[in-house]
KOLLUM-370109 format. One line per field, with one value per residue (C-alpha): residue number from 0; residue in one letter; x, y, z. Coordinates in steps of 0.001 Angstrom, whole numbers, plus 524288, in hexadecimal, padded with zeros to 5 digits. Example, Ala and Ser with C-alpha at 12.3 -4.5 7.8 and 13.67 -1.06 7.14 Angstrom:
BEGIN
lumvo: c(0,1)
bagu: c(a,s)
X: c(8300C,83566)
Y: c(7EE6C,7FBDC)
Z: c(81E78,81BE4)
***
This chain:
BEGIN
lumvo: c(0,1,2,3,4,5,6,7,8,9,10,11,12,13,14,15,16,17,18,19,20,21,22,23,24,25,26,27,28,29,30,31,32,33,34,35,36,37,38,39,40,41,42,43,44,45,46,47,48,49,50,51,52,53,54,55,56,57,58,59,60,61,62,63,64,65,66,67,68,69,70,71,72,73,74,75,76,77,78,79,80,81,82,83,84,85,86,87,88,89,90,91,92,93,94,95,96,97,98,99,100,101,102,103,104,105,106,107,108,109,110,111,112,113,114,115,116,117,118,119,120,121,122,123,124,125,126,127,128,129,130,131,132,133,134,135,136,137,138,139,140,141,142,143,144,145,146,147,148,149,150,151,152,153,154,155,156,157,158,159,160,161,162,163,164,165,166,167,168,169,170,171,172,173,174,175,176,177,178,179,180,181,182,183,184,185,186,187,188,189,190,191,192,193,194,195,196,197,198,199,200,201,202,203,204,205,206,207,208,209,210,211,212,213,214,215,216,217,218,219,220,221,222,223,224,225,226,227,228,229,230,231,232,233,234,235,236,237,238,239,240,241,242,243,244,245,246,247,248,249,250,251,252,253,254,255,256,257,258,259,260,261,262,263,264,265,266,267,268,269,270,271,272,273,274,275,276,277,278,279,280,281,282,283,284,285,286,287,288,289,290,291,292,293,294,295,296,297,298,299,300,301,302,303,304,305,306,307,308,309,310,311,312,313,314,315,316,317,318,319,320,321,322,323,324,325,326,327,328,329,330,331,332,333,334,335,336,337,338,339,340,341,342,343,344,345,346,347,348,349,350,351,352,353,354,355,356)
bagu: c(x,x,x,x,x,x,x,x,x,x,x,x,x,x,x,x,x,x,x,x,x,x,x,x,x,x,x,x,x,x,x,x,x,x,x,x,x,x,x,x,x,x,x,x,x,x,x,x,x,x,x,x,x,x,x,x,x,x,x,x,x,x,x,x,x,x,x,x,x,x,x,x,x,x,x,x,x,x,x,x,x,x,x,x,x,x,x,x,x,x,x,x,x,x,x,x,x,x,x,x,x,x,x,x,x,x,x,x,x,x,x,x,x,x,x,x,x,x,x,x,x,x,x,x,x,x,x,x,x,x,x,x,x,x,x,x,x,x,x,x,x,x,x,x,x,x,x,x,x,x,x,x,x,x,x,x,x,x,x,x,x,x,x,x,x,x,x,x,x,x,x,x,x,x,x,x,x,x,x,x,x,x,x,x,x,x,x,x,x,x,x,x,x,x,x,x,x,x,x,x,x,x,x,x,x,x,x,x,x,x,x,x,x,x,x,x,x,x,x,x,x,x,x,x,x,x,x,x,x,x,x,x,x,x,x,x,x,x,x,x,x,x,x,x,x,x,x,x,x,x,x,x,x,x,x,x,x,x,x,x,x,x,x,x,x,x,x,x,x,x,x,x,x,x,x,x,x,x,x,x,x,x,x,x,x,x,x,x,x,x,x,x,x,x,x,x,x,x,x,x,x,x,x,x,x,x,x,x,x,x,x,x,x,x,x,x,x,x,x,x,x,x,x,x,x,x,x,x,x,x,x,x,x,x,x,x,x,x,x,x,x,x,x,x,x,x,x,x,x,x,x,x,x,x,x,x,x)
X: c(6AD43,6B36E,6ADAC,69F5B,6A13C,6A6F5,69BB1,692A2,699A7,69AA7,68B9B,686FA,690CD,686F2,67CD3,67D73,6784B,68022,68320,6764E,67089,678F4,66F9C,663E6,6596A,659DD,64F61,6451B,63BA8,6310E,62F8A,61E47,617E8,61A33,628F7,6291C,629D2,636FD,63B47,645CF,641CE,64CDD,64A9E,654D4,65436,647AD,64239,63F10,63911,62ADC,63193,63556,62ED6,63120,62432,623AA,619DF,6192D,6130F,61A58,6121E,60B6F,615E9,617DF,62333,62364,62547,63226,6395F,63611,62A09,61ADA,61681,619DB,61C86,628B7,62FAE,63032,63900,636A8,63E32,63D88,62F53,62BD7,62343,62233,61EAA,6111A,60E1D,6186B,616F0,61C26,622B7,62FA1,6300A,63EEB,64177,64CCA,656C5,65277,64D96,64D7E,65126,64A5B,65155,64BC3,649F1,65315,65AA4,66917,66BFF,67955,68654,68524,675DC,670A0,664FA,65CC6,650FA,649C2,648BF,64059,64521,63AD8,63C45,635D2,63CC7,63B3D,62E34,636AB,63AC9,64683,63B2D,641CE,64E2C,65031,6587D,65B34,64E7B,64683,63E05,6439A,64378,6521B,65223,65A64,659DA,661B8,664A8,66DEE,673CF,67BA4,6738C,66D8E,65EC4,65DE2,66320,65E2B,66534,6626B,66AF6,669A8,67249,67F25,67ED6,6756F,6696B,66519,66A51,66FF3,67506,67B32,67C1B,67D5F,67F02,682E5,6795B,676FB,66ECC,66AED,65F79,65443,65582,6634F,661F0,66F37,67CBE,6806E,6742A,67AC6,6816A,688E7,68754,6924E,68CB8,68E0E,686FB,69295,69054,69B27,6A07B,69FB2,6AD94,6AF3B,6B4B2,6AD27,6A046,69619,696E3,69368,69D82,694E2,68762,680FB,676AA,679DE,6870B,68C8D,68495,6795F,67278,671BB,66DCF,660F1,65A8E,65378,644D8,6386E,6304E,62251,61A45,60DAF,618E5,616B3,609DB,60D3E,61692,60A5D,60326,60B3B,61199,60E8D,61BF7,6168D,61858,62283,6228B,62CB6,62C3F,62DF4,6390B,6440A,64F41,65C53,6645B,66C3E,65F28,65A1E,64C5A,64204,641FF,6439E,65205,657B1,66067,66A5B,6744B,67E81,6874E,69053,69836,6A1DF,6997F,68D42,687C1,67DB7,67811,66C72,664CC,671D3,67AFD,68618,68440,68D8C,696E1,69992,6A4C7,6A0FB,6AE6E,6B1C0,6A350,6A417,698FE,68C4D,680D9,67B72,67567,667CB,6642A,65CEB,65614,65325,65056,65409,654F3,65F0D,65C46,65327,64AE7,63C74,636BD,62C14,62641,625A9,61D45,627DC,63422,63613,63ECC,63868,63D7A,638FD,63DB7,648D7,6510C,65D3C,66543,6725D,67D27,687AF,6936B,6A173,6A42E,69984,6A15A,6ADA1,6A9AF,6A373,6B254,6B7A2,6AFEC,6B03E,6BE6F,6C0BD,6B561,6BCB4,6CB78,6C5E2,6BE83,6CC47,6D338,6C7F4,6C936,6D7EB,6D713,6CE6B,6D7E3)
Y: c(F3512,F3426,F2971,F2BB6,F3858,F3087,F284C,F33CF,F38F8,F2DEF,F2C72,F3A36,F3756,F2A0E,F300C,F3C64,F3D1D,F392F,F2D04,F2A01,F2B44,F1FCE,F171F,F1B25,F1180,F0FF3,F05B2,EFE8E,EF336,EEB44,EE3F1,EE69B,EE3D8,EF2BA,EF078,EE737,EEF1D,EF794,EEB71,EE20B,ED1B2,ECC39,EBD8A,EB22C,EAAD0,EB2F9,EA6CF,EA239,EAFEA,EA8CD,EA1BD,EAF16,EB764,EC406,EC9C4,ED62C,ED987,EC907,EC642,EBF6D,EBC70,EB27B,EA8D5,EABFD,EB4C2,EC108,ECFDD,ED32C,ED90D,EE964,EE4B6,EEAD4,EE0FA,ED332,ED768,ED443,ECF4F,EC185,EB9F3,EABF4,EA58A,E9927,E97BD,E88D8,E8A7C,E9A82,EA7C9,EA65A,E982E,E92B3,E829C,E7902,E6EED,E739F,E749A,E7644,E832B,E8CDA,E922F,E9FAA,EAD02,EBAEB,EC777,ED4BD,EE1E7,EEDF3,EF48A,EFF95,F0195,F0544,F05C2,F093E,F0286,F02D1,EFEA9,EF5DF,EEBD0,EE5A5,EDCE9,ED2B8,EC58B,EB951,EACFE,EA16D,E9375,E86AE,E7BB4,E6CFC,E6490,E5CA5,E5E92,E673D,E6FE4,E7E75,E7AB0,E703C,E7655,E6A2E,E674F,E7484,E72AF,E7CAF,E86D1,E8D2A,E98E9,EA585,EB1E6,EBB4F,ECA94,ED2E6,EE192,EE7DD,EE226,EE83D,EE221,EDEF4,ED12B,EC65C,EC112,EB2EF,EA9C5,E995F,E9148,E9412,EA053,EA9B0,EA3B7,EA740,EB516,EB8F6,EC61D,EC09D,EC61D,ED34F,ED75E,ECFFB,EC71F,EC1BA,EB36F,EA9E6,E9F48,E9E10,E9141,E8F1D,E853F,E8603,E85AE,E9214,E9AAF,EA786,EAD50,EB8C0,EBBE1,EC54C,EC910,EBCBE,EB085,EA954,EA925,EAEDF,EA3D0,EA28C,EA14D,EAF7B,EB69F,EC098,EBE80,EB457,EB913,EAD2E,EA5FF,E9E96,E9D51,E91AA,E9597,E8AA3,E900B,E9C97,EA5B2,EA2F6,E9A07,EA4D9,EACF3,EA657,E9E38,E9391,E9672,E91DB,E965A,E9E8E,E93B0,E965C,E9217,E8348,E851C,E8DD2,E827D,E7662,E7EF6,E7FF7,E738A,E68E4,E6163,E5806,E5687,E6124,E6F6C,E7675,E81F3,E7BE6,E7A25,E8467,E8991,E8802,E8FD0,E9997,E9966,EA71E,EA3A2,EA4A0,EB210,EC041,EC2E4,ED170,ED069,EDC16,EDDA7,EE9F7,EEDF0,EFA9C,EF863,EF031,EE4DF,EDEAD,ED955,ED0C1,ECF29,EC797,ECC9D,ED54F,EC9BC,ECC6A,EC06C,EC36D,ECE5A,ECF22,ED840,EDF89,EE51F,EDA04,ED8D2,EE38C,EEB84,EE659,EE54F,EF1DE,EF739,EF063,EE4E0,ED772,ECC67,EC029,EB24C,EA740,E9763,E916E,E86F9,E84CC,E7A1F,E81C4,E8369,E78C9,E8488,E90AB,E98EA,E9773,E9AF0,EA934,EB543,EC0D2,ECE34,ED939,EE702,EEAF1,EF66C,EFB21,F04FF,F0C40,F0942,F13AE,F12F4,F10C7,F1E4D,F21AD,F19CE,F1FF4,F2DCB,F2B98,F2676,F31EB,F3B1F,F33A3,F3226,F416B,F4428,F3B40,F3F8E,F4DD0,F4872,F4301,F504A,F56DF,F4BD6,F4EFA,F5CFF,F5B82,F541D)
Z: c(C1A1A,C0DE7,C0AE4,C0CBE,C048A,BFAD7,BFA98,BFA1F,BED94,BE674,BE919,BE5EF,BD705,BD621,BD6CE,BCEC0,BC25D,BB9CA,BBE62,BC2E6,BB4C3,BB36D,BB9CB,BB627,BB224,BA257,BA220,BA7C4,BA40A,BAC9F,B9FC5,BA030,B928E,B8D8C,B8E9B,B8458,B7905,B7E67,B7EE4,B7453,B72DA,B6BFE,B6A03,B655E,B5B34,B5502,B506B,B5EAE,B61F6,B63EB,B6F54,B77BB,B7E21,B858A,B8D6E,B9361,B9DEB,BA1DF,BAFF2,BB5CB,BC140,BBA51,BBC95,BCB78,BC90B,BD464,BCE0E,BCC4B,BD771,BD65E,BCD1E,BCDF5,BC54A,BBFB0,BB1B6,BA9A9,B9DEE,B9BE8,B92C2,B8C97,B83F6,B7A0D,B7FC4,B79CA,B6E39,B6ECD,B797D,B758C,B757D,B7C6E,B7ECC,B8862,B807B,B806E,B7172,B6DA4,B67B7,B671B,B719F,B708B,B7A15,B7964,B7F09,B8246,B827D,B8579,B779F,B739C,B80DB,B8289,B9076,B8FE6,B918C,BA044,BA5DB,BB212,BAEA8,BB7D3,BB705,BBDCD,BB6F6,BBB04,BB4BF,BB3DD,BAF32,BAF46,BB57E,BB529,BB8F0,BC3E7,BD116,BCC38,BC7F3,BC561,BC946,BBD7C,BB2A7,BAD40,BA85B,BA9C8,B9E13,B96F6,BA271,B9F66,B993D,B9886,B9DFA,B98B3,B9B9E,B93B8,B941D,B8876,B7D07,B7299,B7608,B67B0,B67DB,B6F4C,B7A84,B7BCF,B813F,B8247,B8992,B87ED,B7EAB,B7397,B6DCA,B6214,B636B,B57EE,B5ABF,B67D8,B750B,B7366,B81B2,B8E36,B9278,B9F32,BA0A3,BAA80,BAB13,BB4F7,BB7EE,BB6CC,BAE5A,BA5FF,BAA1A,BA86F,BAE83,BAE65,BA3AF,B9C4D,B8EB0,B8D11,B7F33,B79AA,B7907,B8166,B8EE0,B9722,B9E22,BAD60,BADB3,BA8BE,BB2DA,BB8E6,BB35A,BBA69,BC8B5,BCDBA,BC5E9,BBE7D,BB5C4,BBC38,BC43E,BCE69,BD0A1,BD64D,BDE52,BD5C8,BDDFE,BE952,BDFD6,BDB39,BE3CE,BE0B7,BDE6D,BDA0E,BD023,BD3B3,BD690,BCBAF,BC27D,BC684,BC265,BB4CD,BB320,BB4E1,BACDB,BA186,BA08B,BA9F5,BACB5,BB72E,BC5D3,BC671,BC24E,BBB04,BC2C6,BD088,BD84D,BDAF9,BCFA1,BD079,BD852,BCF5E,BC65A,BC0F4,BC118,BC893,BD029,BCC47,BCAD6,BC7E5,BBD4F,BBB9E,BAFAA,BAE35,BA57D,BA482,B972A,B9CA4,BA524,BA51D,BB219,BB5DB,BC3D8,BC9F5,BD611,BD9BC,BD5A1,BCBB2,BC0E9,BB811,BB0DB,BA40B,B9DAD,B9449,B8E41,B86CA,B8075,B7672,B7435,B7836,B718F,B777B,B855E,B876F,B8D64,B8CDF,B9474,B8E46,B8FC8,B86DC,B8728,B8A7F,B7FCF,B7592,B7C74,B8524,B901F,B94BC,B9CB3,B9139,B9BF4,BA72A,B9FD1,B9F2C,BA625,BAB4B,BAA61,BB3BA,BB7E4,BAF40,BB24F,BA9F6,BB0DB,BAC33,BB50C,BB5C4,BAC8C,BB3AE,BAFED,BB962,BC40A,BBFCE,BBFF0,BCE82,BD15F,BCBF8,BD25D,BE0B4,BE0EF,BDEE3,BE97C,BF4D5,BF1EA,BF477,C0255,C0415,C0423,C0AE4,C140E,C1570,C16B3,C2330,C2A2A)
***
């Protein structure tokens, strides 16, 4: 008895106004064509802006990919970076140019020191013309790139990160960033950029859930599947470039790989931690404490290369953004006052309780 009126107090406190003002819904974006001017582009270095691009309002149904899940329509933002020769006449002959990317942040926003984001995010690549087909990182063509998402940042510096660290960035990460791949194509597929350009290392305790930042290690093969890309792609892919008897985008991805399928991204921070979770699954944690003040309470998505060398397939390499929600999440003082008041309510039910008997 005590215990289901416990519950029932400790409910009515959640849900009473103050604290639920705490979650309430500070911003939303489905990323359609009108949204792009609320929104930031920061690009790294400037001299390679001609190679990025950021389009809101994209259809992505042209390449086979489904709406996103709670979608009406097929519309979103996508992201390309170092696009061989430039956005608006890209070419297929892998031209070297510069390791480079950009960012978007929504313009002006301060969400707080304690806010939930979640998104949906579709990762494509082009893989190899042999057997391997999507599953060959080793010689994809040019088909890694990174996908980045960030809380605490200013969204007035780009976020662009190659390999192992910043590209081109000269202001730095100014938040925490969170990165992976699509087609797991590097050693170290999932990352945390704890406001720095170092990557915190998977031996730092209490940060990569799985233990690790391959993608074929951990739980990340349960994770993601293995899947194949929407089949009109083999025929973008002839189109565009024709690499012979096999097709780039056949075959299945690696296990552990980002790409190929709508995955909802979630990142939360509360002052003191950042978290970053896939489909419900905790990636990683990142303390804040140590960090010092961050560069301030927005956040970014971006993609970047992971090197300077392209992409033989410029139309196949991009990340698409759809159905982004921020909400605030209730400060621990929140928490701490429902304790206080809970504790109170059941020593009370205790005496009553006593009293009776």
């Amino acid at each position: 008895m005590i215990r289901r009126l416990l519950v029932a107090t400790v409910a009515t406190l959640a849900i009473s106004p103050t604290i639920a003002r705490a979650q309430a819904v500070l911003y939303t974006s489905n990323f359609l064509a009108a949204d792009a001017a609320t929104w930031t582009v920061n690009i790294a270095p400037t001299a390679s802006a001609t190679q990025q691009d950021a389009l809101f309002g994209f259809d992505y149904s042209t390449f086979g990919i489904p709406a996103a899940p709670g979608s009406s329509d097929t519309l979103g933002l996508r992201l390309r970076a170092n696009i061989p020769g430039t956005a608006v006449t890209p070419v297929v002959s892998r031209p070297v140019q510069t390791l480079s990317g950009l960012s978007v942040s929504p313009t002006g926003q301060n969400f707080g020191t304690a806010y939930r984001v979640t998104f949906y995010a579709w990762s494509n690549f082009n893989g190899s013309p042999n057997t391997s087909g999507l599953a060959d990182n080793v010689n994809s063509e040019g088909g890694t790139n990174n996908v980045l998402f960030a809380v605490g940042t200013s969204g007035l510096v780009p976020l662009v990160v190659g390999n192992t660290g910043l590209a081109g960035a000269p202001a730095g990460m100014d938040g925490i960033g969170f990165a992976t791949t699509g087609d797991g194509g590097i050693v170290n597929d999932y990352r945390v950029y704890p406001k720095s350009g170092t990557v915190t290392p998977a031996t730092t305790p209490g940060v990569y859930n799985a233990g690790t930042m391959s993608n074929l290690a951990g739980f990340y093969p349960t994770l993601f599947p293995a899947v194949a890309a929407p089949s009109v792609q083999a025929s973008l892919s002839t189109a565009e470039f024709n690499d012979g008897a096999n097709n780039t985008q056949s075959g299945l991805t690696q296990a552990g790989a980002f790409g190929f399928a709508w995955h909802k991204v979630e990142m939360t921070t509360d002052g003191t931690r950042a978290q970053w979770a896939i489909d419900g699954a905790l990636i990683a944690t990142q303390d804040e404490t140590a960090l010092g003040a961050l560069g301030g309470n927005n956040l970014a998505l971006g993609v970047s290369d992971v090197n300077g060398t392209t992409t033989r397939h410029p139309s196949l390499l991009f990340t698409v953004f759809d159905n982004l929600q921020v909400t605030a999440i209730p400060e621990p003082s929140s928490f701490a006052l429902m304790g206080s008041l809970a504790v109170p309510a059941l020593l009370r039910l205790r005496r009553q309780q006593k009293v009776r008997r």
